[in-house]
C-alpha positions as CSV (number, residue, x, y, z in Angstrom):
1,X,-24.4,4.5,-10.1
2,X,-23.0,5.7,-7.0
3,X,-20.6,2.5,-6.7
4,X,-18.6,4.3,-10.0
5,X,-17.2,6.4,-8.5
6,X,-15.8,4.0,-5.3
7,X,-15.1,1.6,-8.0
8,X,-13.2,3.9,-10.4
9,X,-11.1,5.2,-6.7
10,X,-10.3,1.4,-5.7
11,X,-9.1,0.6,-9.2
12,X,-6.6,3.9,-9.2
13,X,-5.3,2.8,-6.2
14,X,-5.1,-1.5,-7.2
15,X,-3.5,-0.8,-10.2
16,X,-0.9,1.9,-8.5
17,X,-0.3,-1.2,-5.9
18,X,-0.5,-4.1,-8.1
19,X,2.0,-2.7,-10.9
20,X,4.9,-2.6,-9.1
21,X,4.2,-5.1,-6.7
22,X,3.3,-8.2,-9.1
23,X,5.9,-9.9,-11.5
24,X,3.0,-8.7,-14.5
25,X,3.8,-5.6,-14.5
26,X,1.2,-2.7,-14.8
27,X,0.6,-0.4,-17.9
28,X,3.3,1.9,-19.0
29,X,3.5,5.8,-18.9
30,X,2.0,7.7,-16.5
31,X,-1.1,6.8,-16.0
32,X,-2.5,5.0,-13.1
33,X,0.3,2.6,-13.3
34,X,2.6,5.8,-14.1
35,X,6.3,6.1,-12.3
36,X,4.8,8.8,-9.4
37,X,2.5,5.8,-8.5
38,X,4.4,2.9,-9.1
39,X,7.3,4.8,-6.7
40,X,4.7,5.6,-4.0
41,X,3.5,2.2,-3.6
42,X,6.9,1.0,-3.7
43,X,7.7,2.8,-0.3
44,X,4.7,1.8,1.2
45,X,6.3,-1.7,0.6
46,X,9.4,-0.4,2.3
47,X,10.5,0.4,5.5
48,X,12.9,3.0,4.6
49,X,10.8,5.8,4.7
50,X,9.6,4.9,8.6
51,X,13.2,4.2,9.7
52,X,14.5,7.4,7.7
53,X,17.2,9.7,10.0
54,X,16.6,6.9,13.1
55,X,19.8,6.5,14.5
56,X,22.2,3.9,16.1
57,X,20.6,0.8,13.6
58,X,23.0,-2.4,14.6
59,X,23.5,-4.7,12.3
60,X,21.5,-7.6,13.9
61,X,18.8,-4.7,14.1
62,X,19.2,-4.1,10.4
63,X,19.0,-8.5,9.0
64,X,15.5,-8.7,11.9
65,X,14.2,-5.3,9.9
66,X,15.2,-7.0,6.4
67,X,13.6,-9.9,7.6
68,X,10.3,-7.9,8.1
69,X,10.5,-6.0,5.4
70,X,11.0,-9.0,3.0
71,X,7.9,-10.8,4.4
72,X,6.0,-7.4,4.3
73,X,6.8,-7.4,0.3
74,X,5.8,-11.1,-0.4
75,X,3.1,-10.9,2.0
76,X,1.9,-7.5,-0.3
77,X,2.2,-9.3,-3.6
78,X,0.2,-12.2,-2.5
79,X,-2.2,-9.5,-1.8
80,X,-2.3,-7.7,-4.7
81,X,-2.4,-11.1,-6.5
82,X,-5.7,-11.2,-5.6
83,X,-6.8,-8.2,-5.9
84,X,-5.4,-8.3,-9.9
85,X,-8.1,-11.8,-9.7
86,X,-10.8,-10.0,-8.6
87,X,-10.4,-7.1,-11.4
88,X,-9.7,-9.2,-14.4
89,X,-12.5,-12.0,-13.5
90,X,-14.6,-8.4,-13.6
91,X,-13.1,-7.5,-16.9
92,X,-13.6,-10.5,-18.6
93,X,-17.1,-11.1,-17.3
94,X,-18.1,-7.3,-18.1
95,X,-19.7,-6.8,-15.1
96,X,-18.1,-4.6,-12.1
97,X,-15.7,-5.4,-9.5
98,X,-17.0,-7.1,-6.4
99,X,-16.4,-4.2,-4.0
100,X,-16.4,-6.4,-0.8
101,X,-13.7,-8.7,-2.1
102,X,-11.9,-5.1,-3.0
103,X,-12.6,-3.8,0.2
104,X,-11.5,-7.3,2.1
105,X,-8.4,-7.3,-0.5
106,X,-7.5,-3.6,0.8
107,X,-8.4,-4.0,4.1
108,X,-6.1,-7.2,3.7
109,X,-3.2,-4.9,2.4
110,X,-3.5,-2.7,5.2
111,X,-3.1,-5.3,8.2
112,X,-0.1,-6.8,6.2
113,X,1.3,-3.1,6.6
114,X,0.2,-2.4,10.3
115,X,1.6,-5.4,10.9
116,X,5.0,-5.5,9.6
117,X,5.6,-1.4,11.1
118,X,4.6,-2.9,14.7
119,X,6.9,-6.2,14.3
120,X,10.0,-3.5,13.2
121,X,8.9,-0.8,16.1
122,X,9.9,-3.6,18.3
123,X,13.0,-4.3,17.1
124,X,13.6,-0.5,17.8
125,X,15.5,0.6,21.3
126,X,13.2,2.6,23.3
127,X,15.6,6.1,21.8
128,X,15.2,4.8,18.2
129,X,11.2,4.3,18.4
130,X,10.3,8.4,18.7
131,X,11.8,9.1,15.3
132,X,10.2,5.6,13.7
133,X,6.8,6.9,15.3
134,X,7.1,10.2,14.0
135,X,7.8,9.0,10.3
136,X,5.1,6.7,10.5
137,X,2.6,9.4,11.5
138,X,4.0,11.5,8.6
139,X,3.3,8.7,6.1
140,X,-0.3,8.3,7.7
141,X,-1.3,11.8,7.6
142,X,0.3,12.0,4.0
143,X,-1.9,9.1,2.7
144,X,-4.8,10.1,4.4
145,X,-4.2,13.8,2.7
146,X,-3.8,11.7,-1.0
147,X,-7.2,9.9,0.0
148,X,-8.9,12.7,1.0
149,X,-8.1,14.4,-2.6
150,X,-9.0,11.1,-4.1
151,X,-12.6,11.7,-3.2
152,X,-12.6,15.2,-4.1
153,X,-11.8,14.1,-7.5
154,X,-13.8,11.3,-7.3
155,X,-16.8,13.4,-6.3
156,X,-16.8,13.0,-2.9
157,X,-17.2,9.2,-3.0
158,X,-16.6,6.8,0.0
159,X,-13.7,5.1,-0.2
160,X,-14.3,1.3,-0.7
């Protein structure tokens, strides 16, 4: 009974990534799928929100970070492809979710991400990379704030 709870946590957060990120769609309204979530997983598809106030962008830098950021967003999708898999097999079998295909899908999701913010740090001058580095650590701390109230909601669950 204690895999509810990390189940119930990993679904929140597949169906906030998933909705925006797959051609399907997610439900309407505001629920898990709602706008706030749908918007929040849109940036973490984006690299506006790490290259926010950095100065000096040229334009080759700008098509390399496009480039990046494209591949980040198909590369996500794919993802979350899978990820929709795994939770409707689950549905339509009645039985839970396979949390280690959840946690290899999110783990997944997460090196896509890692990934894509090195590959556009180095496109960075060494003057543009501080303010790239400290957006970045703002994003982190800010999703490891929403996780940690996750499992306060959840009940102090683990997070898959």
């Amino acid at each position: 009974m204690r895999a509810l709870p990390r189940l119930l946590s990993a679904a929140a957060l597949l169906t906030a990534i998933v909705a925006p990120l797959s051609a399907q769609g997610g439900p309407p309204g505001g629920g898990m799928g709602g706008p706030g979530n749908m918007q929040r997983m849109m940036q973490m598809a984006s690299l506006d929100r790490p290259l926010q106030n950095v100065d000096g962008i040229t334009d080759t830098q700008k098509a390399a970070l496009t480039k990046i950021e494209d591949r980040m967003k198909k590369d996500l999708t794919e993802a979350a492809g899978a990820i929709r898999d795994v939770m409707m097999a689950a549905r339509q079998s009645g039985e839970q979710p396979d949390v280690n295909e959840m946690r290899k899908a999110r783990d997944a999701m997460q090196t896509i991400r890692a990934k894509a913010h090195a590959d556009a740090r180095a496109v960075l001058t060494d003057a543009q990379r501080p303010t790239f580095d400290a957006n970045l650590k703002a994003m982190q701390d800010e999703e490891a704030r929403r996780a940690a109230e996750m499992r306060q909601r959840m009940g102090g669950a683990p997070p898959i």
